[in-house]
gemmi code that builds the backbone of each chain (N, CA, C; Angstrom):
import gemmi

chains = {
    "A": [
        ("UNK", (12.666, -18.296, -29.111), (11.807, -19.393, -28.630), (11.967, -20.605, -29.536)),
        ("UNK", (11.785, -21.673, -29.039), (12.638, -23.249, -29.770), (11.408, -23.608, -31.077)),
        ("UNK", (9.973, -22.974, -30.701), (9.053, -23.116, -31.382), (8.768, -22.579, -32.455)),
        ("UNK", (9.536, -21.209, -32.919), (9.921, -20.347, -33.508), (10.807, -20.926, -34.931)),
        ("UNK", (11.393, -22.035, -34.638), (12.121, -22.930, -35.526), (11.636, -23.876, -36.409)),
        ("UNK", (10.174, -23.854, -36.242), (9.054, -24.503, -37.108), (9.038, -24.069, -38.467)),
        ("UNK", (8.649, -22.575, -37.706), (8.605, -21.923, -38.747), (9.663, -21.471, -39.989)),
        ("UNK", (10.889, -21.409, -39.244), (11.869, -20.831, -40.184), (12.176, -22.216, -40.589)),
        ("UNK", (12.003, -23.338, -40.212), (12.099, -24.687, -41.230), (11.083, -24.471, -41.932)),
        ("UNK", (10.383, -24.132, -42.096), (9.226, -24.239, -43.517), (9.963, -23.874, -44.326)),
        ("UNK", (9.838, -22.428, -43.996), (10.828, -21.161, -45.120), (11.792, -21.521, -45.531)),
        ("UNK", (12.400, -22.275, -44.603), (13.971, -22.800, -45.274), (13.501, -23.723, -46.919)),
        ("UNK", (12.494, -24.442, -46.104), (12.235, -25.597, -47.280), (11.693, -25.389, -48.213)),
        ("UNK", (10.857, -24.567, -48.031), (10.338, -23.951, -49.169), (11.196, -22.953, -50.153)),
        ("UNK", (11.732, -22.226, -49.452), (12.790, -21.795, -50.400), (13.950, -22.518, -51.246)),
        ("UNK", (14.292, -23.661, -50.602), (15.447, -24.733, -50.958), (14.175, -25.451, -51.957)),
        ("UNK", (13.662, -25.992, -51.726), (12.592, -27.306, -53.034), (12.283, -26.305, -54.000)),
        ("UNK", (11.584, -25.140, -53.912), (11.055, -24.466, -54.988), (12.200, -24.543, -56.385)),
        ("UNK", (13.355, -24.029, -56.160), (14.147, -24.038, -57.572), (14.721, -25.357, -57.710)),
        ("UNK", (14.759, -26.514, -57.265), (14.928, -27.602, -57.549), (14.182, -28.030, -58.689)),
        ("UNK", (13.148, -28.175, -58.824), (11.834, -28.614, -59.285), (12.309, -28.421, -60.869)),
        ("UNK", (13.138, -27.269, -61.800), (13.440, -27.322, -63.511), (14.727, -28.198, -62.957)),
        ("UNK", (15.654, -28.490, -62.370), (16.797, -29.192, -61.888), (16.415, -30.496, -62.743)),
        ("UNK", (17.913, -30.791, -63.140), (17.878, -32.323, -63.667), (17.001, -33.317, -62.573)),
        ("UNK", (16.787, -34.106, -62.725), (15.516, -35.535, -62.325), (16.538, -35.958, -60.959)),
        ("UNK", (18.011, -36.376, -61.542), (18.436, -37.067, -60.337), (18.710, -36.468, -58.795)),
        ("UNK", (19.809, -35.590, -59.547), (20.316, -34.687, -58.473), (18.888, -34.223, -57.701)),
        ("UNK", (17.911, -33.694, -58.486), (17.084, -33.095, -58.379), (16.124, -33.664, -56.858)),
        ("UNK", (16.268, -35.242, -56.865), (14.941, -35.893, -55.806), (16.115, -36.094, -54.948)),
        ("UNK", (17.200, -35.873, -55.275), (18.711, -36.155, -53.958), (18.276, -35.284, -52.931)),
        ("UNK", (18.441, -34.008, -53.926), (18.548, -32.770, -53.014), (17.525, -32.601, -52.088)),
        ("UNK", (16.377, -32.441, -52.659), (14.863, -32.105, -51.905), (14.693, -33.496, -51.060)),
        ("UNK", (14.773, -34.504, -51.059), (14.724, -35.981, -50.083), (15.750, -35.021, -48.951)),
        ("UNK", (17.024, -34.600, -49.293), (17.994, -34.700, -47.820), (17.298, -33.543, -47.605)),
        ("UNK", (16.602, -32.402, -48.028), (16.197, -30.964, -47.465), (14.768, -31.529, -46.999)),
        ("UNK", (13.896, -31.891, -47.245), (12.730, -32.510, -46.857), (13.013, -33.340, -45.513)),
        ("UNK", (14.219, -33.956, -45.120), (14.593, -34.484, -44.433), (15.226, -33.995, -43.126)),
        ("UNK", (16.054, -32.965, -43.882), (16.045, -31.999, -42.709), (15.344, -30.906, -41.722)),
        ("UNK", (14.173, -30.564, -42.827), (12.709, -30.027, -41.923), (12.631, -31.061, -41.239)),
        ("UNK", (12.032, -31.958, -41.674), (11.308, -33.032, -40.566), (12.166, -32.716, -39.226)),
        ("UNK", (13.269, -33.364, -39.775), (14.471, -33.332, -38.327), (14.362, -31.911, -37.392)),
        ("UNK", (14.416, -31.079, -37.960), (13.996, -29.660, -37.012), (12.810, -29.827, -36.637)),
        ("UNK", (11.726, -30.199, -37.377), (10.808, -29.717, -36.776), (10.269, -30.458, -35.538)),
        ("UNK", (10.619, -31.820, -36.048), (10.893, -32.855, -34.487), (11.781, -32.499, -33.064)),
        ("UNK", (12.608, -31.480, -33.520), (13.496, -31.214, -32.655), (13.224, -29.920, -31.973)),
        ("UNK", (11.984, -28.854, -32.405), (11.559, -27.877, -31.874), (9.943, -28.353, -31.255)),
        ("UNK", (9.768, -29.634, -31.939), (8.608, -30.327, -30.975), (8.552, -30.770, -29.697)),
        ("UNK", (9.656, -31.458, -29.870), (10.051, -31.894, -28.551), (10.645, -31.086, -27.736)),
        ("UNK", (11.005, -29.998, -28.116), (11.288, -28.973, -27.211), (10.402, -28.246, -26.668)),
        ("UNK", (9.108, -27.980, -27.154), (7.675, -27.852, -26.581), (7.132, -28.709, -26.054)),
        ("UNK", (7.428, -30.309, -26.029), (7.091, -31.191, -25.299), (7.613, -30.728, -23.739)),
        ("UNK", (9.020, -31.195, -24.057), (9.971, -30.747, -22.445), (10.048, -29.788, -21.605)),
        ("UNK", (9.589, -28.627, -22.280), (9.076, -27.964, -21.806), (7.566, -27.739, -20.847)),
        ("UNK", (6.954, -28.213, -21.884), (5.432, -28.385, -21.177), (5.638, -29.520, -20.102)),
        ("UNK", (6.216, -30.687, -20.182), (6.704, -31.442, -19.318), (7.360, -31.115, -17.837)),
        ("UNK", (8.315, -30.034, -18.020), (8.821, -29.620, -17.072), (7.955, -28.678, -15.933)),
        ("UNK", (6.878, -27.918, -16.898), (6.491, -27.320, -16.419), (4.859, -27.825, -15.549)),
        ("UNK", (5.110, -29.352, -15.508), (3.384, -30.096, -15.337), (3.838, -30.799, -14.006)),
        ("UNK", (5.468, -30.991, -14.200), (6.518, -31.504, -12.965), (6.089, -30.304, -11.779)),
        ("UNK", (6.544, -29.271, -12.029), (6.362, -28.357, -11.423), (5.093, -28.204, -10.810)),
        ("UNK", (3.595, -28.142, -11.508), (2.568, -28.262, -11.466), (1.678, -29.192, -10.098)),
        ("UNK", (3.050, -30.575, -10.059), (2.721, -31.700, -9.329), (3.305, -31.394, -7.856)),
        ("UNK", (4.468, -30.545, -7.938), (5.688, -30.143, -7.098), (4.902, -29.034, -5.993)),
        ("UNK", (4.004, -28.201, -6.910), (3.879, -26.889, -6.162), (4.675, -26.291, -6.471)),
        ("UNK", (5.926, -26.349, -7.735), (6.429, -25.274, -7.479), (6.008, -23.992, -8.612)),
        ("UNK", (5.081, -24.774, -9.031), (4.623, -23.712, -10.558), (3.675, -22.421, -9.873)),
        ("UNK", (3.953, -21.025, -10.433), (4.148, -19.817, -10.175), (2.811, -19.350, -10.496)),
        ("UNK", (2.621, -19.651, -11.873), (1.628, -19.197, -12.819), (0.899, -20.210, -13.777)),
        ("UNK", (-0.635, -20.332, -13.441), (-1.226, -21.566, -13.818), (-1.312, -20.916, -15.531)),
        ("UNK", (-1.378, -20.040, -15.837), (-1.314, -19.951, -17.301), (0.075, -20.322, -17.927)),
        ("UNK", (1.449, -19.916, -17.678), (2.777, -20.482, -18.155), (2.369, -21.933, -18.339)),
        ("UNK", (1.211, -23.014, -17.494), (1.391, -24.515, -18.014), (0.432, -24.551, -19.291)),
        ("UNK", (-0.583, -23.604, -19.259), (-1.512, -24.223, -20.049), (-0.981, -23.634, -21.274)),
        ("UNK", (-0.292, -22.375, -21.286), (0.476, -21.966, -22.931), (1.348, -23.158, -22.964)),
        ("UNK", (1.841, -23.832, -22.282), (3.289, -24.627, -22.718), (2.383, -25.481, -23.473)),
        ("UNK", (1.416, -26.179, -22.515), (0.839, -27.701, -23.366), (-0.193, -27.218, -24.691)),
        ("UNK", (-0.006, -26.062, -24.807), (-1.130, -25.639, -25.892), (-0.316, -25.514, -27.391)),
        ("UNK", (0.935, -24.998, -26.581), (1.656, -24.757, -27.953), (2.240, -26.289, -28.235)),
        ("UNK", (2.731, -27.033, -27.454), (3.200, -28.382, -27.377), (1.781, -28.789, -28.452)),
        ("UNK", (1.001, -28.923, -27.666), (0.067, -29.861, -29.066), (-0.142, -29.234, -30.097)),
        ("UNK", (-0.343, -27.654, -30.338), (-0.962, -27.290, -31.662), (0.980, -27.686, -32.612)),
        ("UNK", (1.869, -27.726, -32.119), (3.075, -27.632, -32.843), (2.983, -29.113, -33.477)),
        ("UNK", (2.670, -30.118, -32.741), (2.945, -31.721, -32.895), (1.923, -31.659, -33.935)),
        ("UNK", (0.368, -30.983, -33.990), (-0.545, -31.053, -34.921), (0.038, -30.433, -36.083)),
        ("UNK", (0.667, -29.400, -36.125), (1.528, -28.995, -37.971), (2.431, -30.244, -38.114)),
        ("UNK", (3.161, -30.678, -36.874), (4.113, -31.809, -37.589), (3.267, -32.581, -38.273)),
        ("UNK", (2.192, -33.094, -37.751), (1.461, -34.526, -38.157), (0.984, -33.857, -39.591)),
        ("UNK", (0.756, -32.769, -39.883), (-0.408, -32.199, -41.192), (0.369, -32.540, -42.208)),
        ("UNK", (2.215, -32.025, -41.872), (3.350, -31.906, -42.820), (3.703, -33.418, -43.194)),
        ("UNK", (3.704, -34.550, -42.327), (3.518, -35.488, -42.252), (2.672, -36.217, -43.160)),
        ("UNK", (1.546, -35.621, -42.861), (0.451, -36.744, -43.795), (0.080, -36.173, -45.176)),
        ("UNK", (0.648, -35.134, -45.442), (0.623, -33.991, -46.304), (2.537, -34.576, -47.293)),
        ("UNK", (3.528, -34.783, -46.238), (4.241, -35.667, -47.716), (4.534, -37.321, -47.741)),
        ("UNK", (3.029, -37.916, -47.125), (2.949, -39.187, -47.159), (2.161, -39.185, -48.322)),
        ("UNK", (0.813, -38.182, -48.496), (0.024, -37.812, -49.331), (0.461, -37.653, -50.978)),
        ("UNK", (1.585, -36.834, -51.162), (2.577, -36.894, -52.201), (3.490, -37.933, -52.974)),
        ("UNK", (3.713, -38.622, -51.928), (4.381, -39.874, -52.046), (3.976, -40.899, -52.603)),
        ("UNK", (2.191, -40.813, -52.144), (1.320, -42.144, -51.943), (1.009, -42.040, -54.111)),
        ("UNK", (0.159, -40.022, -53.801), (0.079, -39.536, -55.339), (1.132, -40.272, -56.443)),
        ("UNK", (2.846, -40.011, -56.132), (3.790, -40.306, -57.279), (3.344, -41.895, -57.337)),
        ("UNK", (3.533, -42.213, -56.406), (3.689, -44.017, -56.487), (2.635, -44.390, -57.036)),
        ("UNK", (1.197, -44.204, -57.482), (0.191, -44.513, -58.254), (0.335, -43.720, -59.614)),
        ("UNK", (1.278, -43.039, -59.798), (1.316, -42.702, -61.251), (1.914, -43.675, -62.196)),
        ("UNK", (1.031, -43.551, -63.826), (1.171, -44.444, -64.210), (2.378, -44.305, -65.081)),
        ("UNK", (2.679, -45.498, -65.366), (3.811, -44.973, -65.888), (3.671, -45.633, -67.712)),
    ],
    "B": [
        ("UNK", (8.364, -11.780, -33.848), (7.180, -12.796, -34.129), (7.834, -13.924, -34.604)),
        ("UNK", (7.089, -15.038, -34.053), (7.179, -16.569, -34.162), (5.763, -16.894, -34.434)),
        ("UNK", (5.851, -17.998, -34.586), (4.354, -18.654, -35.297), (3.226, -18.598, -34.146)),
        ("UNK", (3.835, -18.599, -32.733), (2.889, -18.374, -31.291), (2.858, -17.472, -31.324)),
        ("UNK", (3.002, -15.847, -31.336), (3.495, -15.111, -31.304), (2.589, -14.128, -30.391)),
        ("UNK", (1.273, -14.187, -31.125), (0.159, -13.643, -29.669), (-0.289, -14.568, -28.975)),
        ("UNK", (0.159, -15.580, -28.817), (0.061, -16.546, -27.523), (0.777, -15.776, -26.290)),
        ("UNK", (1.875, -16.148, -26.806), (3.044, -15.585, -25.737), (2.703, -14.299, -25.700)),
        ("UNK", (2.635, -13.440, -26.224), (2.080, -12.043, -25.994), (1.148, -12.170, -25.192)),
        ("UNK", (-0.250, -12.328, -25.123), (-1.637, -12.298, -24.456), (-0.840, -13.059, -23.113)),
        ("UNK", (0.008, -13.963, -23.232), (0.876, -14.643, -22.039), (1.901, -13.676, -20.932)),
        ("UNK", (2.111, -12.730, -21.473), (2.675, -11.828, -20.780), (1.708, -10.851, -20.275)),
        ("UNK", (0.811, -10.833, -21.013), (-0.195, -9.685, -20.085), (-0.640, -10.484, -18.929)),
        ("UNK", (-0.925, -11.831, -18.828), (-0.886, -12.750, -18.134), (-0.492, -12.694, -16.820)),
        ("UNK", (0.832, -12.846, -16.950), (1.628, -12.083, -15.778), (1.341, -11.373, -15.527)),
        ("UNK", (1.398, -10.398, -15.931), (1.398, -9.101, -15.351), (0.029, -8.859, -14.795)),
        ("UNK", (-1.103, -9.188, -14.832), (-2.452, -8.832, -14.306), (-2.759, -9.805, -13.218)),
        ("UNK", (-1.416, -11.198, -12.892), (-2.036, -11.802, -12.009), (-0.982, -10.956, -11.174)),
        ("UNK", (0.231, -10.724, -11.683), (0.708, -9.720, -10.392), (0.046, -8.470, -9.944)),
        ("UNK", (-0.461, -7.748, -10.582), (-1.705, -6.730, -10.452), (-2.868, -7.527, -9.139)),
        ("UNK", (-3.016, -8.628, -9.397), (-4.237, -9.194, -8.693), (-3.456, -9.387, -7.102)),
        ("UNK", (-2.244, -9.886, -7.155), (-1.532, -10.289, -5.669), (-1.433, -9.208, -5.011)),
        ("UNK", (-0.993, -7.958, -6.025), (-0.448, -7.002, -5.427), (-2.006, -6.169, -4.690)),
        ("UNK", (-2.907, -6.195, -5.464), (-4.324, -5.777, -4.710), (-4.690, -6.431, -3.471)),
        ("UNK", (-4.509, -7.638, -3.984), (-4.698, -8.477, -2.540), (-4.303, -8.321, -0.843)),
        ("UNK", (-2.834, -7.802, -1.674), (-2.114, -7.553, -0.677), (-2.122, -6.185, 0.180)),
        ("UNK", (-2.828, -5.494, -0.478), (-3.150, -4.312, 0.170), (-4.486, -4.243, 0.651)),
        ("UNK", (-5.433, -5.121, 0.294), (-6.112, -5.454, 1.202), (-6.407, -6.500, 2.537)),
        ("UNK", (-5.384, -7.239, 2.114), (-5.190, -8.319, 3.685), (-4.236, -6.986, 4.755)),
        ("UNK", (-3.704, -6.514, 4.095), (-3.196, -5.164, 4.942), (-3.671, -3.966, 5.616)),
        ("UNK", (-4.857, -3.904, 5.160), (-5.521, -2.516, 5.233), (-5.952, -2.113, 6.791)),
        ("UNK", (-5.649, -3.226, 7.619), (-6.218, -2.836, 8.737), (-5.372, -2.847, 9.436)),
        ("UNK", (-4.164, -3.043, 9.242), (-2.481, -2.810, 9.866), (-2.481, -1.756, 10.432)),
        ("UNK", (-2.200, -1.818, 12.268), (-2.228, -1.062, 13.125), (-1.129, -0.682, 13.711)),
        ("UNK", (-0.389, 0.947, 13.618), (0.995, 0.272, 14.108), (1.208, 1.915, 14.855)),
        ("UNK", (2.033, 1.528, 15.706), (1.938, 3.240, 16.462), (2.507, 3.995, 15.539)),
        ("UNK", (1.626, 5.213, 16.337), (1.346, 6.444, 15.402), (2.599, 7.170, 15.301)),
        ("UNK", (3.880, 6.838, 15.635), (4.657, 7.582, 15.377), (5.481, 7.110, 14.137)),
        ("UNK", (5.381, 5.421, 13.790), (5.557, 4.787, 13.163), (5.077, 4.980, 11.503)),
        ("UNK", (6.267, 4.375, 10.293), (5.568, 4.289, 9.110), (4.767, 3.283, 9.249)),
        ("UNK", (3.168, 3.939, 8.156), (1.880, 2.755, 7.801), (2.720, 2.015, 6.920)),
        ("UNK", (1.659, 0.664, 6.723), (1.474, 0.206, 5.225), (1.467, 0.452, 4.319)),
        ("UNK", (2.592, 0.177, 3.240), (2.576, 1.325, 2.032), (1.740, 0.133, 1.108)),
        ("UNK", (1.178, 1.002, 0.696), (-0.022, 0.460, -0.702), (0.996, 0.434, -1.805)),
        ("UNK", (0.640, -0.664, -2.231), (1.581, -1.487, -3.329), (0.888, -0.832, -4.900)),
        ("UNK", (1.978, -1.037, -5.511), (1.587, -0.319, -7.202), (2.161, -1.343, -8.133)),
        ("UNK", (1.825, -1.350, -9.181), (2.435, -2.922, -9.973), (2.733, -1.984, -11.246)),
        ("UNK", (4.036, -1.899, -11.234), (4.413, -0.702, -12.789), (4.803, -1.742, -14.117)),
        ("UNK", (3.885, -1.386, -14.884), (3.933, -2.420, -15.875), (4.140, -1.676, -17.312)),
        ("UNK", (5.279, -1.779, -17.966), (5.968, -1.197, -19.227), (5.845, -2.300, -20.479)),
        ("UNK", (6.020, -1.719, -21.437), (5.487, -2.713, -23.025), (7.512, -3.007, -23.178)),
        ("UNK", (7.048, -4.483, -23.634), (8.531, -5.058, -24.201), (8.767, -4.868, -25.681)),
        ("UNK", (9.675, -4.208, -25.995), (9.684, -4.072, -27.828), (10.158, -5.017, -28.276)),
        ("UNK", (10.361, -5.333, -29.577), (10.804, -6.058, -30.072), (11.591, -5.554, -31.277)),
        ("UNK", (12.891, -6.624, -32.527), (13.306, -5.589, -33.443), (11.987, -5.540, -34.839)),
        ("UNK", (11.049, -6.140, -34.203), (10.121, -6.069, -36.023), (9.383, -4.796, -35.632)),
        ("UNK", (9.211, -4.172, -34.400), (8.401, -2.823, -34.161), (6.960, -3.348, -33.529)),
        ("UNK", (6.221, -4.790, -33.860), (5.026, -5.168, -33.822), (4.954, -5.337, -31.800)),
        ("UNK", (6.036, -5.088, -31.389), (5.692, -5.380, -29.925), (5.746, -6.747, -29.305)),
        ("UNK", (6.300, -7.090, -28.338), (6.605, -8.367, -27.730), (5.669, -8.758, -26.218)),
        ("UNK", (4.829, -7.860, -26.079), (4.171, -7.739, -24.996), (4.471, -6.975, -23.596)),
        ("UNK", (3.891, -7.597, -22.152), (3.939, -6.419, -21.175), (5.228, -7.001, -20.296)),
        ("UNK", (5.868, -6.492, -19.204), (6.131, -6.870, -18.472), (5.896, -5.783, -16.844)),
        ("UNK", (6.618, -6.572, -16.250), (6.186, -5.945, -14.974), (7.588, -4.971, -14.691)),
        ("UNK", (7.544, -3.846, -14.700), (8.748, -3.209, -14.950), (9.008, -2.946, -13.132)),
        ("UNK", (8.179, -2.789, -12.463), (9.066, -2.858, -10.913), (7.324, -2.395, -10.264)),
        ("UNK", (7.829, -2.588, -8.780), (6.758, -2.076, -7.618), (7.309, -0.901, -7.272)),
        ("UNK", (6.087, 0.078, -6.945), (5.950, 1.538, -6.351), (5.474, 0.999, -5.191)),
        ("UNK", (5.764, 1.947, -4.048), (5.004, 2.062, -2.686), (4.215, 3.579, -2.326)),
        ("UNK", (3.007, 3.223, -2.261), (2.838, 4.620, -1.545), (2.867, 5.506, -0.286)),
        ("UNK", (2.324, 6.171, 0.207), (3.057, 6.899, 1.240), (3.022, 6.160, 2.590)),
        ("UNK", (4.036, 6.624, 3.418), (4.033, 5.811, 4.970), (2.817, 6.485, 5.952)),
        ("UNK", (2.425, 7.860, 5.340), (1.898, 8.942, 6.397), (0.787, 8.094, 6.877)),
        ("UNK", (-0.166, 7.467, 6.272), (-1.173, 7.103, 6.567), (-2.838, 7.737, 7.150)),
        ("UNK", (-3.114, 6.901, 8.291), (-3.935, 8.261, 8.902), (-4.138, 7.748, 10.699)),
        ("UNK", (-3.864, 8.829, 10.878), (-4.087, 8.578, 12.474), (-5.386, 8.286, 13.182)),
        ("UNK", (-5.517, 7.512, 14.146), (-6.584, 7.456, 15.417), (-6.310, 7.316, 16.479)),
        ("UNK", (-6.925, 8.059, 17.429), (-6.582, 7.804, 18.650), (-7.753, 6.345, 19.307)),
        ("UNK", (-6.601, 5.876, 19.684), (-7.112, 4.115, 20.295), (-6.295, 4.191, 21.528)),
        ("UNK", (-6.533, 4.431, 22.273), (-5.479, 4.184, 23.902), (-5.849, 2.900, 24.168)),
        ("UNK", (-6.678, 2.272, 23.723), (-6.953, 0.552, 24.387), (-6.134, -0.300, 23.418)),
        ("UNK", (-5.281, 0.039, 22.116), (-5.255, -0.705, 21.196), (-3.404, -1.085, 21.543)),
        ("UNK", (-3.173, -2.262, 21.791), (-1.769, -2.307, 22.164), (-1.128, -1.797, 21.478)),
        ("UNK", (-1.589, -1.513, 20.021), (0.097, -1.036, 19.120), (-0.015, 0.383, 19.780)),
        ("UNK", (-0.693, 0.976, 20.457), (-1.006, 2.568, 20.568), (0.092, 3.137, 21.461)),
        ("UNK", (1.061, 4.393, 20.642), (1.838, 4.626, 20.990), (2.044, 5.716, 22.554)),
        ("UNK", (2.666, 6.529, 23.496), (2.682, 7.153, 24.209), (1.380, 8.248, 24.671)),
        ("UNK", (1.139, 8.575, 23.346), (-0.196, 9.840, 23.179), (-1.359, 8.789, 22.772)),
        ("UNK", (-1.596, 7.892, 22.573), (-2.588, 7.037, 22.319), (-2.907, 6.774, 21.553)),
        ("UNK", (-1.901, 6.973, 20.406), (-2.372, 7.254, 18.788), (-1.925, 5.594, 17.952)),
        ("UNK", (-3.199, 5.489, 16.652), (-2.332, 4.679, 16.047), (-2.394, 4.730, 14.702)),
        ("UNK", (-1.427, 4.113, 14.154), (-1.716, 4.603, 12.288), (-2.181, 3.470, 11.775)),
        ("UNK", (-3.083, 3.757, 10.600), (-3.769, 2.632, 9.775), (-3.237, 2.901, 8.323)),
        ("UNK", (-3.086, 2.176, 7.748), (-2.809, 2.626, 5.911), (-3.593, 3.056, 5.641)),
        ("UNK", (-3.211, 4.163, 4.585), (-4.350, 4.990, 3.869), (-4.693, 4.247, 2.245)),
        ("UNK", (-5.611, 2.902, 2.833), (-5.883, 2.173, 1.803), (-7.389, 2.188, 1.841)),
        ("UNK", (-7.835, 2.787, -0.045), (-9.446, 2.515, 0.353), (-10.132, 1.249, -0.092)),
        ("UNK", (-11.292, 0.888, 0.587), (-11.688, -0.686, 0.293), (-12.043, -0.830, -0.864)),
        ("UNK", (-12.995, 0.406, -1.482), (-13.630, 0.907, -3.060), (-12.281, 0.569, -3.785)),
        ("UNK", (-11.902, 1.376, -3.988), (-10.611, 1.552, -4.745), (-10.132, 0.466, -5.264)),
        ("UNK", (-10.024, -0.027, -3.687), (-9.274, -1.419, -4.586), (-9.831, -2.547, -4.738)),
        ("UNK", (-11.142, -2.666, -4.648), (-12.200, -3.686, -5.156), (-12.555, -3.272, -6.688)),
        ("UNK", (-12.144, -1.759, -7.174), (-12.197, -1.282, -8.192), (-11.079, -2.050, -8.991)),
        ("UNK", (-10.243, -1.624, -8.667), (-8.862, -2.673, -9.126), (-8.561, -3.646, -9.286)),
        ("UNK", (-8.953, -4.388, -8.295), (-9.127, -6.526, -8.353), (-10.182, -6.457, -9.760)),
        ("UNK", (-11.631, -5.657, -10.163), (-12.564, -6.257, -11.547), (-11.308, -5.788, -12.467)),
        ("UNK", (-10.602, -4.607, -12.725), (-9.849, -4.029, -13.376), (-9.358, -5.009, -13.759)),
        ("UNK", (-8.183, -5.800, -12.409), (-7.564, -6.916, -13.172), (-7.721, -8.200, -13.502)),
        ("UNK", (-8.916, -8.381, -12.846), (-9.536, -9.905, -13.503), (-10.418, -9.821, -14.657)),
        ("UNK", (-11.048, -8.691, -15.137), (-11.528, -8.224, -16.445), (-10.158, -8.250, -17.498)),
        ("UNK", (-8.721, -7.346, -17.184), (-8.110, -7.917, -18.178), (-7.164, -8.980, -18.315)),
        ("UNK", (-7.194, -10.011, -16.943), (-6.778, -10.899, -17.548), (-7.562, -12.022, -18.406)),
        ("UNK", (-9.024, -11.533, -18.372), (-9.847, -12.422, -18.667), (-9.709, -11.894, -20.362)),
        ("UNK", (-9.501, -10.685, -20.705), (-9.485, -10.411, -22.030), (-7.839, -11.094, -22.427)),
        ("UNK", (-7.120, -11.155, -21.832), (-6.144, -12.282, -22.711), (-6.027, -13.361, -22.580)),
        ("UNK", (-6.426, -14.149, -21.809), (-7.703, -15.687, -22.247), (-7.956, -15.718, -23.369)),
        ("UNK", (-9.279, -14.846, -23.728), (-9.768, -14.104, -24.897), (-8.690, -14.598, -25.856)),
        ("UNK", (-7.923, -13.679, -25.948), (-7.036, -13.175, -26.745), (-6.257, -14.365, -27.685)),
        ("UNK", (-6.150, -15.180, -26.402), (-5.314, -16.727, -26.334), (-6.350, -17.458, -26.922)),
        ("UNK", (-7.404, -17.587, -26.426), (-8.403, -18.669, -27.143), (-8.334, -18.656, -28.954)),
        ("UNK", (-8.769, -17.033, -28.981), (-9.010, -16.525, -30.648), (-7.521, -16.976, -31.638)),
        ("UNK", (-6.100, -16.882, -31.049), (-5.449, -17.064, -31.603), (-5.326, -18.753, -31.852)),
        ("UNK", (-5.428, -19.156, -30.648), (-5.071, -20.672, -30.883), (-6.473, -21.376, -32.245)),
        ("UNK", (-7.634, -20.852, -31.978), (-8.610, -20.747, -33.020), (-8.177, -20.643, -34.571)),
        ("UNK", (-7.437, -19.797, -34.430), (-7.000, -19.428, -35.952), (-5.861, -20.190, -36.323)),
        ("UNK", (-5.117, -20.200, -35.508), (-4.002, -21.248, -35.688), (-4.445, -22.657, -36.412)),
        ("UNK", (-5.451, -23.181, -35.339), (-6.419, -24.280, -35.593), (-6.384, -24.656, -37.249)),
        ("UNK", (-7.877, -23.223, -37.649), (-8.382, -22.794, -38.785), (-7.158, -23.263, -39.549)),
        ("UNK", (-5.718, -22.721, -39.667), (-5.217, -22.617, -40.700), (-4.376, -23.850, -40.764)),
        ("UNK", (-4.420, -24.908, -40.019), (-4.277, -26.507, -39.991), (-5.148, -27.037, -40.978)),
        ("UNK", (-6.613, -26.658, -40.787), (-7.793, -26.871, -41.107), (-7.547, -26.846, -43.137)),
        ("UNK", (-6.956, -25.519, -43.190), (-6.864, -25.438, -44.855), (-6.063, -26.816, -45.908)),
        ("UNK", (-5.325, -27.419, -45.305), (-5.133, -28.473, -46.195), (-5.663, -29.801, -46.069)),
        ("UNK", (-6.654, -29.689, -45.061), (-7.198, -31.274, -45.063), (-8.597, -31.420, -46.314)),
    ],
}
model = gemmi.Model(1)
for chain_id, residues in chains.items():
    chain = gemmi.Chain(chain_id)
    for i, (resn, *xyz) in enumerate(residues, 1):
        res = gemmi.Residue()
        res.name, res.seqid = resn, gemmi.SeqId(i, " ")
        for name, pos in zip(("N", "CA", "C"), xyz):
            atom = gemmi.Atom()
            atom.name, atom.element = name, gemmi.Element(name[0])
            atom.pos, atom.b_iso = gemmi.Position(*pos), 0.0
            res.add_atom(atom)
        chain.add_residue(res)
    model.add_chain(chain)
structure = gemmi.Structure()
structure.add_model(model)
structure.setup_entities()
């Protein structure tokens, strides 16, 4: 399932940033920026795949041709609760960001 | 398992209990199917529903593994006024009971209503655990 890919982007990232962190300074914010970067990118890309989905299936909905009124309401349920972890992960390393940039130096 | 994981699960019982519900239905918009008596009845519909595994062992939910029919024999009456009524005057009705399967329709709208349930509580917790870093 495309939604399923959320998750194993966490894990990925979390496993990839964790030993970065004693890593020299430079290399160090290289690496975790392009891996931090690449969650996002998955996880946008298994969002919207719960979007299009739920989408397809609301088409259907309009069509008559939808089968089973629960298949729409899991699609749009998982569609929003998925977009709501994006936004948390989101404001969660805007939050980090906002933290470094007020440190003093 | 995926992060939905008893979504889609409680989602497959889903299925399967609204096909449970058609298939009741359907043996009762049938039940009064009149057809000469020399003839097969209405076979009463069965909804065979088997568990999907998965490789973690935790189970992937239900599906509808195929339809049973039950018997053609039915039960005879003699109706000589009834057009389907065959040579001897006989005609067959399905041997479907009304109890039974009004028993069956709460059966399956009781459990599809428990994976609603099921669906609500998870998406709840899901929620909840959004909830932990704000």
């Amino acid at each position: 399932m495309a939604i399923g890919a959320i998750g194993a982007a966490i894990t990925t990232a979390a496993s990839n940033t964790t030993p970065v962190v004693p890593a020299p300074a430079v290399t160090g914010t290289e690496e975790s920026g392009a891996n931090f970067g690449n969650l996002i990118a998955k996880a946008l890309d298994s969002v919207q795949g719960a979007q299009s989905n739920a989408d397809s299936l609301a088409t259907k909905a309009a069509t008559g041709d939808l089968t089973d009124v629960h298949d729409y309401m899991i699609a749009s349920t998982e569609a929003s609760m998925a977009t709501e972890l994006t936004v948390a992960v989101r404001n969660k390393a805007v939050e980090a960001f906002n933290d470094i940039m007020r440190m003093q130096i | 398992m995926t992060i939905f994981g008893a979504i889609n699960t409680a989602g497959s019982g889903l299925g399967v209990y609204r096909t449970w519900m058609d298939a009741v239905s359907d043996n009762i918009a049938n039940m009064n199917d009149a057809v000469p008596g020399d003839q097969p009845a209405f076979q009463e519909r069965f909804v065979e529903a088997a568990a999907k595994g998965d490789a973690t062992g935790v189970g992937n939910g239900v599906e509808v593994k195929g339809i049973t029919y039950g018997p053609t024999t039915g039960r005879l009456a003699f109706d000589p006024t009834n057009p389907s009524a065959d040579a001897q005057g006989y005609v067959k009705y399905p041997d479907i009971d009304l109890g039974e399967q009004m028993t069956q329709m709460m059966a399956a709208q009781r459990a599809y209503q428990a994976n609603l349930a099921t669906i609500d509580r998870a998406k709840d917790a899901y929620q909840q655990a959004l909830e932990l870093g704000k």
